[in-house]
One Martini backbone bead per residue (centre of mass of N, CA, C, O) as a GRO file, in nm:
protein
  122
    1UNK     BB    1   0.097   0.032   0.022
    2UNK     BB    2   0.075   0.401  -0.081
    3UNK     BB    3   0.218   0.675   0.001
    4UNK     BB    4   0.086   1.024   0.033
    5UNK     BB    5   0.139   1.382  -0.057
    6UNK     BB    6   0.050   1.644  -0.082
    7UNK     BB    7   0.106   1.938  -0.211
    8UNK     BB    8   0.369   2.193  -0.095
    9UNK     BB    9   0.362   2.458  -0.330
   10UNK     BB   10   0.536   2.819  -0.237
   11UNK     BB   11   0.732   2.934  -0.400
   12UNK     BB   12   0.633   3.164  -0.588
   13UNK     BB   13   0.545   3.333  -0.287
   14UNK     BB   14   0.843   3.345  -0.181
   15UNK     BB   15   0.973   3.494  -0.368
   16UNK     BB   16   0.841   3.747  -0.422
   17UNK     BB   17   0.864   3.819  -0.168
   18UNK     BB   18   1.148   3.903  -0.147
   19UNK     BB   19   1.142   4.070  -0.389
   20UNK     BB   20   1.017   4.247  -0.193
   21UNK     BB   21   1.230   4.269   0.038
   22UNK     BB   22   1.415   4.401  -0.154
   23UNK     BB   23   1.294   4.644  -0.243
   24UNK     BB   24   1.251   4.803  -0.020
   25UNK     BB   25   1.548   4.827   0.101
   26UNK     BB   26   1.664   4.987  -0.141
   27UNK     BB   27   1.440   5.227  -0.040
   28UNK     BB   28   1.545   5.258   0.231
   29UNK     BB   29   1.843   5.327   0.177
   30UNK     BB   30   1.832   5.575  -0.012
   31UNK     BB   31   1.669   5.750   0.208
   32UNK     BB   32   1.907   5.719   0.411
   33UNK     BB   33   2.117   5.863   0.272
   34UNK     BB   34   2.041   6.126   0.194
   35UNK     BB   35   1.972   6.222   0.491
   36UNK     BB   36   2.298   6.169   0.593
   37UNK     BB   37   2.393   6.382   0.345
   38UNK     BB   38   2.224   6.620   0.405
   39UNK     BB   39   2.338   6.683   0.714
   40UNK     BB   40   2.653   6.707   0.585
   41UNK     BB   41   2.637   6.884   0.382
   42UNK     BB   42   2.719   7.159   0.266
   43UNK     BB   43   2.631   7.502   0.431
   44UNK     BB   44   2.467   7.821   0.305
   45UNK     BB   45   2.239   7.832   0.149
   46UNK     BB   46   2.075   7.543   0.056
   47UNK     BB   47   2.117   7.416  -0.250
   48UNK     BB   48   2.215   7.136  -0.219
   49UNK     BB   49   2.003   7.005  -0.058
   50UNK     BB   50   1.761   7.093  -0.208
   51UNK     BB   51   1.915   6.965  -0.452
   52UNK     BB   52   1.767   6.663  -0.438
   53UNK     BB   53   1.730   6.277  -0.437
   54UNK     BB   54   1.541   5.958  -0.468
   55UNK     BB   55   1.555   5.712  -0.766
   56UNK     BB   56   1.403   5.475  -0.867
   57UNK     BB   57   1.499   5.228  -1.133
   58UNK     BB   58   1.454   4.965  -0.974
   59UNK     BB   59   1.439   4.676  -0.763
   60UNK     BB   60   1.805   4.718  -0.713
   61UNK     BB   61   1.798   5.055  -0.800
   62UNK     BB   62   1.940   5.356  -0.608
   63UNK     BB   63   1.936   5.691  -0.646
   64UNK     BB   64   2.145   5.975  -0.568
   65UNK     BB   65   2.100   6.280  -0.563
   66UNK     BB   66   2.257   6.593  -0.666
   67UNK     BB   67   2.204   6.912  -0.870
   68UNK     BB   68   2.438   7.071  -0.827
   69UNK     BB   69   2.691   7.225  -0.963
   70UNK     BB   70   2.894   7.150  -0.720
   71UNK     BB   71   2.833   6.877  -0.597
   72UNK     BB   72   3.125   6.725  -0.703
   73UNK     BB   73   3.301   6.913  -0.555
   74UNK     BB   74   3.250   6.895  -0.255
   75UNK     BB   75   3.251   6.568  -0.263
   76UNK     BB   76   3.594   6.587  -0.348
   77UNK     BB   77   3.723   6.858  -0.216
   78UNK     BB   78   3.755   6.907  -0.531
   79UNK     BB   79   3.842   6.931  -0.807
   80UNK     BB   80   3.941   6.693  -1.036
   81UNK     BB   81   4.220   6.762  -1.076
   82UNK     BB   82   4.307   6.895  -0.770
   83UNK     BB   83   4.212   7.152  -0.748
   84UNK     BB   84   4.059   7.362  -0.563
   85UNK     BB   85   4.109   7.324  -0.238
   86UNK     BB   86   3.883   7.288   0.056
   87UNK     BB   87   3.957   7.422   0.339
   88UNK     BB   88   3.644   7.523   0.427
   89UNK     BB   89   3.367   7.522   0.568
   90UNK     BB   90   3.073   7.682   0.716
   91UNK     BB   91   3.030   7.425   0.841
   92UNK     BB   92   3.012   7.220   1.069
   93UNK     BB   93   3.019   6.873   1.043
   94UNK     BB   94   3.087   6.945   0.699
   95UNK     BB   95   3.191   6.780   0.384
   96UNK     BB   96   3.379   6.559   0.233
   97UNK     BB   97   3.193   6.294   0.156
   98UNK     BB   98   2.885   6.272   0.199
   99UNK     BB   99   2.805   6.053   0.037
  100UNK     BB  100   2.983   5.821   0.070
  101UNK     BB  101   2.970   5.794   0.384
  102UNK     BB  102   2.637   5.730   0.375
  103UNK     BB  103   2.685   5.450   0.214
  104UNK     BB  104   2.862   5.315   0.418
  105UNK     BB  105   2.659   5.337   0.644
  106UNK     BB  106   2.444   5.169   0.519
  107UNK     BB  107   2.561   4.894   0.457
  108UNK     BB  108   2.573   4.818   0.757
  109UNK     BB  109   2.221   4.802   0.769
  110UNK     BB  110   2.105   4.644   0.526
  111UNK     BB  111   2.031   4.371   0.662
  112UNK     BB  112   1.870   4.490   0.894
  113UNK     BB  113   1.673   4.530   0.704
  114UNK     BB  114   1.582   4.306   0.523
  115UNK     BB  115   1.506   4.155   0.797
  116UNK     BB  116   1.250   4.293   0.827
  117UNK     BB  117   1.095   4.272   0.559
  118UNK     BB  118   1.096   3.960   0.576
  119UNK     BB  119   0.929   3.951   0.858
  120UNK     BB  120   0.678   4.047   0.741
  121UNK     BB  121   0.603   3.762   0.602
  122UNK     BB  122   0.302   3.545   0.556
   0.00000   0.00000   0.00000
């Protein structure tokens, strides 16, 4: 006499859900870059925290932008040729690589943001 069992297969919906706890987290994290790079961001006027953004690409890639014209100066704390090197900032405890910093510092949180949204799946 041959025993069976009822098929039990929910793997393409707990795909998806992972899948959506993919795409939460990537713009969790997103959203935390920004708030922390503009924390950190030189201010003078307030254009360059202004002009700022964060716009989901897809499901696994999330972009913050600054578009001010000097946005790039700012960040790399320098012209690209590495001349006109900004020595003073007018904000203290604001300064160079304020948007690298901010990935850096997400990059450390990503897991456990992940696993919030994974832990919400039912």
């Amino acid at each position: 006499m041959a025993t069976s069992v009822s098929g039990f297969n929910h793997w393409n919906e707990y795909i998806a859900k992972i899948e959506r706890a993919k795409h939460l987290t990537v713009l969790e994290i997103g959203r935390d870059i920004l708030v922390d790079a503009k924390r950190n961001a030189p201010f003078k006027d307030g254009g360059l925290r202004r002009e700022s953004d964060v716009q989901n690409e897809n499901f696994t890639t999330t972009k913050v932008r600054f578009y001010a014209e000097y946005a790039g100066y700012q960040e790399r704390g320098s012209r690209k040729d590495g001349s006109r090197v900004v020595r003073r900032y007018t904000t203290g405890g604001t300064g160079a690589h304020f948007l690298e910093n901010a990935g850096i510092k997400a990059q450390k949180t990503a897991v456990m943001i992940f696993k919030k949204h994974v832990g919400s799946i039912q």
